[in-house]
VEXDREN-2710 file (C-alpha; in Angstrom, 1 decimal):
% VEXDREN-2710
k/r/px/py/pz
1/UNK/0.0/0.0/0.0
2/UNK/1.2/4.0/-0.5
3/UNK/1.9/6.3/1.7
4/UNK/1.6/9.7/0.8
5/UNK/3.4/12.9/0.7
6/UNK/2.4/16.2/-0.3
7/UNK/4.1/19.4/-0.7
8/UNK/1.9/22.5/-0.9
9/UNK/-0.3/23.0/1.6
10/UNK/-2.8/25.8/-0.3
11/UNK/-5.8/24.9/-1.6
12/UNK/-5.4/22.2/-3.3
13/UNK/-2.7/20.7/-1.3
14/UNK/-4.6/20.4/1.7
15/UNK/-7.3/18.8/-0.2
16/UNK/-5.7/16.1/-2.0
17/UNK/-3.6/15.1/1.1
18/UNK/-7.3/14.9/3.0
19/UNK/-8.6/12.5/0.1
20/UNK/-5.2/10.3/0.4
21/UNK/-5.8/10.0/4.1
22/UNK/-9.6/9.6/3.8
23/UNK/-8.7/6.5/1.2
24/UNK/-6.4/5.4/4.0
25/UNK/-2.8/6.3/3.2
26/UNK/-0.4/7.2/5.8
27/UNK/-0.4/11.0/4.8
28/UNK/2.3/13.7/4.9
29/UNK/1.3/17.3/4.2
30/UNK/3.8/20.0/4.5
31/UNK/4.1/23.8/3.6
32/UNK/6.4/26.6/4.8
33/UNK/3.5/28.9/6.0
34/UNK/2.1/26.3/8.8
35/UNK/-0.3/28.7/10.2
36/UNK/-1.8/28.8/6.8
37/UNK/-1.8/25.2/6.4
38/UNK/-3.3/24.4/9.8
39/UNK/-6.2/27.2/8.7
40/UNK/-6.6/25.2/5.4
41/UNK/-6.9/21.5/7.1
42/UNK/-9.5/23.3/10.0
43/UNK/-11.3/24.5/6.6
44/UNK/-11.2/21.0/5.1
45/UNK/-12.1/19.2/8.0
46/UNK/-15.2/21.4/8.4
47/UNK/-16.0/20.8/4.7
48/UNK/-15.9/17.2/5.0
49/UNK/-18.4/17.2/8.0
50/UNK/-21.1/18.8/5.9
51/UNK/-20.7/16.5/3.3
52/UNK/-20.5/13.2/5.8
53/UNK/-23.8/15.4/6.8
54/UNK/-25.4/15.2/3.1
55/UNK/-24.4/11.1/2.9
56/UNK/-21.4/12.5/0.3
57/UNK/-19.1/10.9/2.6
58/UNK/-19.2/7.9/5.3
59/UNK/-18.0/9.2/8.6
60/UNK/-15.2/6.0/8.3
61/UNK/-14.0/8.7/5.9
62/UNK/-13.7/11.8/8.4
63/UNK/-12.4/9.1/11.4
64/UNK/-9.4/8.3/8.4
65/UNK/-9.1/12.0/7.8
66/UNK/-8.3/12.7/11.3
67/UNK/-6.3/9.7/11.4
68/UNK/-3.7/9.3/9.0
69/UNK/-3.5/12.7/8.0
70/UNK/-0.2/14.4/9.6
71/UNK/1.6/18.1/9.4
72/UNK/5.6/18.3/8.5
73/UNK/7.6/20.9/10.2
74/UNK/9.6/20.3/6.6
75/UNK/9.9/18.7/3.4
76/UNK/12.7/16.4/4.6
77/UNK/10.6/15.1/7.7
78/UNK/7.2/14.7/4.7
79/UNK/8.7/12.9/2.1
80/UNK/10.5/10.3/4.9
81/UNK/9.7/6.7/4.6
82/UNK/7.0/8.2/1.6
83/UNK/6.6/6.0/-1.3
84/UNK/4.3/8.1/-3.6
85/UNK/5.1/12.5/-3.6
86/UNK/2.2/14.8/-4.6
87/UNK/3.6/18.6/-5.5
88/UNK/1.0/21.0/-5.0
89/UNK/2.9/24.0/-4.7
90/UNK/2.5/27.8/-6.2
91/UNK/2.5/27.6/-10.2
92/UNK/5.7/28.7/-10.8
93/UNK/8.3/26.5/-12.8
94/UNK/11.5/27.9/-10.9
95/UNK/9.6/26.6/-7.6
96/UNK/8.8/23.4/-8.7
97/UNK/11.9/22.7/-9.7
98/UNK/14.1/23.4/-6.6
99/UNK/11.7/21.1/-5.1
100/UNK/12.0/17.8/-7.9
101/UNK/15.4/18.4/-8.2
102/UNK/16.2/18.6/-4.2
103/UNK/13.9/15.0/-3.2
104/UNK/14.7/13.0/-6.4
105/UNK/18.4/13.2/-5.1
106/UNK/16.7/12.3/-1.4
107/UNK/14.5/9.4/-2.7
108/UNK/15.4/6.2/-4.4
109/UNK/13.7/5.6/-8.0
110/UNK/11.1/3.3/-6.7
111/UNK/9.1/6.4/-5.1
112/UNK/6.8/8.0/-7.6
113/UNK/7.4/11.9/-8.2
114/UNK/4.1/13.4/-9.1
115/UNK/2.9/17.4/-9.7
116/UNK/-0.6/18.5/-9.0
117/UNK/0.4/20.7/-12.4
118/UNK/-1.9/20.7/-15.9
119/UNK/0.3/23.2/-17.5
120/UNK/4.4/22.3/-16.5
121/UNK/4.5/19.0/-18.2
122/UNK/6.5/16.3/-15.8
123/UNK/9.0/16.0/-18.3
124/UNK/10.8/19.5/-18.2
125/UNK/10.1/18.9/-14.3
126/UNK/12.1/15.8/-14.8
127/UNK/15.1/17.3/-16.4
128/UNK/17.7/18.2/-13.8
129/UNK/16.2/15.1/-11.3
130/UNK/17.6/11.8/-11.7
131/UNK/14.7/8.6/-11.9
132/UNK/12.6/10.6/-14.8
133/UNK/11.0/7.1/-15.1
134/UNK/8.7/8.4/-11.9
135/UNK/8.0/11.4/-12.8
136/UNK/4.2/12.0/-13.8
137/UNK/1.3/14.4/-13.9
138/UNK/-1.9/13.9/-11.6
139/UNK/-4.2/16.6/-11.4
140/UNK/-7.2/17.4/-9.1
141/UNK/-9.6/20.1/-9.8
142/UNK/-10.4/22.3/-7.1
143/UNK/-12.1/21.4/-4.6
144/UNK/-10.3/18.6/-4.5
145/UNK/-12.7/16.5/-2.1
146/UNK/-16.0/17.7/-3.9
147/UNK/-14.8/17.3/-7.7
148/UNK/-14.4/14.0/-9.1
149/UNK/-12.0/13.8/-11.6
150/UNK/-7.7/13.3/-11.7
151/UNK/-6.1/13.8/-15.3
152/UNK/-3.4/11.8/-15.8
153/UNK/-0.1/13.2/-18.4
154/UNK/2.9/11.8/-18.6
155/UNK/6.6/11.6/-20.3
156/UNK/7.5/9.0/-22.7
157/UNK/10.0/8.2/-20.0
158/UNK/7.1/7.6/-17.7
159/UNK/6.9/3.7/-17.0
160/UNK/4.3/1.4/-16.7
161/UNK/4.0/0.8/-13.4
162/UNK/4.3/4.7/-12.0
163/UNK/1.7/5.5/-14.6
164/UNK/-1.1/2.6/-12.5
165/UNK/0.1/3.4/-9.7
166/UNK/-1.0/6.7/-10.4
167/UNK/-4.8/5.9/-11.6
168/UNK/-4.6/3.2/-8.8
169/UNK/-4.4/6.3/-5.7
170/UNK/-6.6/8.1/-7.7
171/UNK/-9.4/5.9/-8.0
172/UNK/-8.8/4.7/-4.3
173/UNK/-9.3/8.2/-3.3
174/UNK/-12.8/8.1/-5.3
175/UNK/-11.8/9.7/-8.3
176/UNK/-12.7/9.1/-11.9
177/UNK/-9.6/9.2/-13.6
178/UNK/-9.1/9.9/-17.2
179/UNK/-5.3/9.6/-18.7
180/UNK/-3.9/11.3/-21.6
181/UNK/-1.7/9.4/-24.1
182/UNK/0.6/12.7/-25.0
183/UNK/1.5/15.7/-22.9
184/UNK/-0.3/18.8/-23.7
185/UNK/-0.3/21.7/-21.6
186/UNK/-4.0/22.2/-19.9
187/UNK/-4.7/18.1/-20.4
188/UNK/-8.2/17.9/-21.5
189/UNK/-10.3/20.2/-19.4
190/UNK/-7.9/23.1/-18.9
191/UNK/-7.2/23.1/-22.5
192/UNK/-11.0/23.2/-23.8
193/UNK/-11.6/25.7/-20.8
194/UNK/-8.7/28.1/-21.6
195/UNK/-10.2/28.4/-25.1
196/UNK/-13.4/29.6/-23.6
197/UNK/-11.9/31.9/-20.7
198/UNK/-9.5/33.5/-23.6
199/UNK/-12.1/34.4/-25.4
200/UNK/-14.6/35.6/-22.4
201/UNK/-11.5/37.8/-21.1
202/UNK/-11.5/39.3/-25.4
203/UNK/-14.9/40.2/-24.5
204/UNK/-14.3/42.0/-21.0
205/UNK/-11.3/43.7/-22.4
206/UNK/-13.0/44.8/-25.5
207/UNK/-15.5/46.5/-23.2
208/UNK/-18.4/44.4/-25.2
209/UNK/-20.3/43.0/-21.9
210/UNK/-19.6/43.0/-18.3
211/UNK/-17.9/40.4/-16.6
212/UNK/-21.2/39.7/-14.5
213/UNK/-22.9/39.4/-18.1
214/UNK/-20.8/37.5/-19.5
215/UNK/-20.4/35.1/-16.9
216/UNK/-24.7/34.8/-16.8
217/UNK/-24.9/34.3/-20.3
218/UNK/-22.6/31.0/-20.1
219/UNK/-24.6/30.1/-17.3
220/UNK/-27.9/30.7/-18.6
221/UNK/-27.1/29.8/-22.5
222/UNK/-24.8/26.6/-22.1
223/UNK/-26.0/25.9/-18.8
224/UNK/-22.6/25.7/-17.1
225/UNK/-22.6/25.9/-13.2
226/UNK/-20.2/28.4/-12.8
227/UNK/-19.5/31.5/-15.2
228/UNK/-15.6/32.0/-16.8
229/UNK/-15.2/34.6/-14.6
230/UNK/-16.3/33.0/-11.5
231/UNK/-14.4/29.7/-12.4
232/UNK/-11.0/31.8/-12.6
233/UNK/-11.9/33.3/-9.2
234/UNK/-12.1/29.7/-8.0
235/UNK/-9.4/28.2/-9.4
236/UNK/-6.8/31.4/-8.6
237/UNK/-6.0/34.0/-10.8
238/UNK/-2.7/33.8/-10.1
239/UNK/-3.1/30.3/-11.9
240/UNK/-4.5/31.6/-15.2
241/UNK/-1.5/34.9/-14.8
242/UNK/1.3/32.4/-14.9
243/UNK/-0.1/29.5/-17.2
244/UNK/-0.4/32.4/-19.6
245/UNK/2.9/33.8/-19.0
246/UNK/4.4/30.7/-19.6
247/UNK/2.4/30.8/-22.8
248/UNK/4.1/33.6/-23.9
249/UNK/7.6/33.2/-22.5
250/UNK/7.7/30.2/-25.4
251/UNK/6.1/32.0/-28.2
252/UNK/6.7/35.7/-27.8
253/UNK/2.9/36.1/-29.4
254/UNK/1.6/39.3/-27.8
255/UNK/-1.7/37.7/-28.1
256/UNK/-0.9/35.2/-25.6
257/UNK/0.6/37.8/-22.8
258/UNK/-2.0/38.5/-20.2
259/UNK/-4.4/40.8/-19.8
260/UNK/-3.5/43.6/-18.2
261/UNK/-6.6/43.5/-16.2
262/UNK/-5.5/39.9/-15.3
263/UNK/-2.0/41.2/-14.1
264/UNK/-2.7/43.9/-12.2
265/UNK/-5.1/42.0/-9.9
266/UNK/-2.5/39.3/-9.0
267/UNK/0.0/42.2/-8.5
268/UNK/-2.4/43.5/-6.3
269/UNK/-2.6/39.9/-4.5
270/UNK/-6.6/39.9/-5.5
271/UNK/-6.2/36.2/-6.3
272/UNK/-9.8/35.2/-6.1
273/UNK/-11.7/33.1/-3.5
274/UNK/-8.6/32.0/-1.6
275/UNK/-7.8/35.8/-1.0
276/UNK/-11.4/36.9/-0.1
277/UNK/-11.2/39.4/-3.8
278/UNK/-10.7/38.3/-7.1
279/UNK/-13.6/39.7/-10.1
280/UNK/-15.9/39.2/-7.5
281/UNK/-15.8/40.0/-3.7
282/UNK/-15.7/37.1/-1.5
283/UNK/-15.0/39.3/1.9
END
């Protein structure tokens, strides 16, 4: 059986470490802001409550949660005696890479290497870390505990058995897991949806419609649950800002360089529903 590890204690990394110790995994979580992370796992916990409440989840699930879920004072002490290592980190390739390149030297090849990442492929992750056979993409979509899906990418280094043991955790922490054959940045979902927020950001910064409209007539005319708008808030602007920037870095397009509507809210730290202010006000 796994035990988990997850670096990244946000969001997301809070979450996916819950639904590994939920499953029943001997769970690691660790970030450098603990007071954060503590807030995030209170926030969790309260989550998964309500839904044990609703009959979402069985309360075996919250006893696990309390269980085998454990805080790291660091990444040394949270990756120890680990056999499976979830990065959930900020999305920034520089980060990510300090951290891959740092463990892999720490943990023998055996141990899979995975990042929470749909747009920095594993394989430039993979680069300067030795083992790139265990190096693979696994994505959760936020939140974690309440969305049921894991996208799966990986290298053609990738083998075999990191790649099931990979829709294995997934699907033991109740996911539906889908796998792509071939990297490509955004996977499945992130790549349709970026085609649809590029366009609904066009609109706003074209002044043709409100970002309120906008995100009521996708509601309301293609009947998705959550607007453009509102799904960036969600997911973190700062998210969209560097997937973009990344974009652009590669292919100097001007097109593809934020909006400068976009920028100057994650300058301003206006990240969205994690922040309490993002397009809309969540204070």
């Amino acid at each position: 059986m796994e035990s988990v590890a997850v670096i990244g204690g946000g969001q997301m990394g809070s979450q996916i470490a819950a639904l590994a110790a939920m499953a029943g995994y001997e769970t690691n979580i660790y970030d450098k802001d603990i007071k954060n992370l503590k807030s995030k796992i209170k926030f969790t916990e309260e989550n998964l409550m309500n839904l044990v409440e609703k009959g979402r989840y069985e309360k075996t699930h919250l006893e696990n949660f309390k269980n085998y879920l454990k805080t790291a004072e660091s990444i040394d002490e949270t990756i120890n005696n680990k056999s499976f290592v979830i990065e959930a980190v900020v999305e920034k390739l520089d980060v990510k890479l300090q951290i891959f390149e740092d463990i892999s030297k720490k943990l023998n090849e055996d141990v899979v290497l995975a990042t929470n990442s749909s747009f920095i492929p594993a394989s430039e992750l993979a680069k300067p870390c030795e083992h790139p056979s265990r190096f693979i993409n696994m994505h959760f979509f936020y939140p974690p505990i309440r969305m049921d899906l894991v996208e799966i990418s990986y290298p053609k280094e990738t083998n075999k058995e990191t790649i099931e043991r990979t829709q294995n955790l997934g699907k033991d922490m109740g996911r539906t897991v889908v796998t792509c054959k071939k990297e490509t940045p955004g996977f499945i979902v992130n790549r349709m949806l970026a085609a649809l927020t590029d366009e609904a950001y066009k609109l706003y910064d074209e002044g043709i419609a409100d970002f309120k409209d906008i995100d009521i007539a996708i509601k309301n005319g293609l009947h998705h649950p959550r607007g453009p708008f509102e799904l960036s808030d969600y997911s973190g602007l700062d998210i969209h800002y560097y997937a973009k920037l990344k974009i652009y870095n590669e292919t100097k397009d001007p097109e593809d360089y934020p909006k400068k509507f976009l920028e100057e809210k994650v300058k301003k730290g206006d990240l969205g529903v994690k922040t309490g202010k993002g397009f809309y006000d969540y204070s």
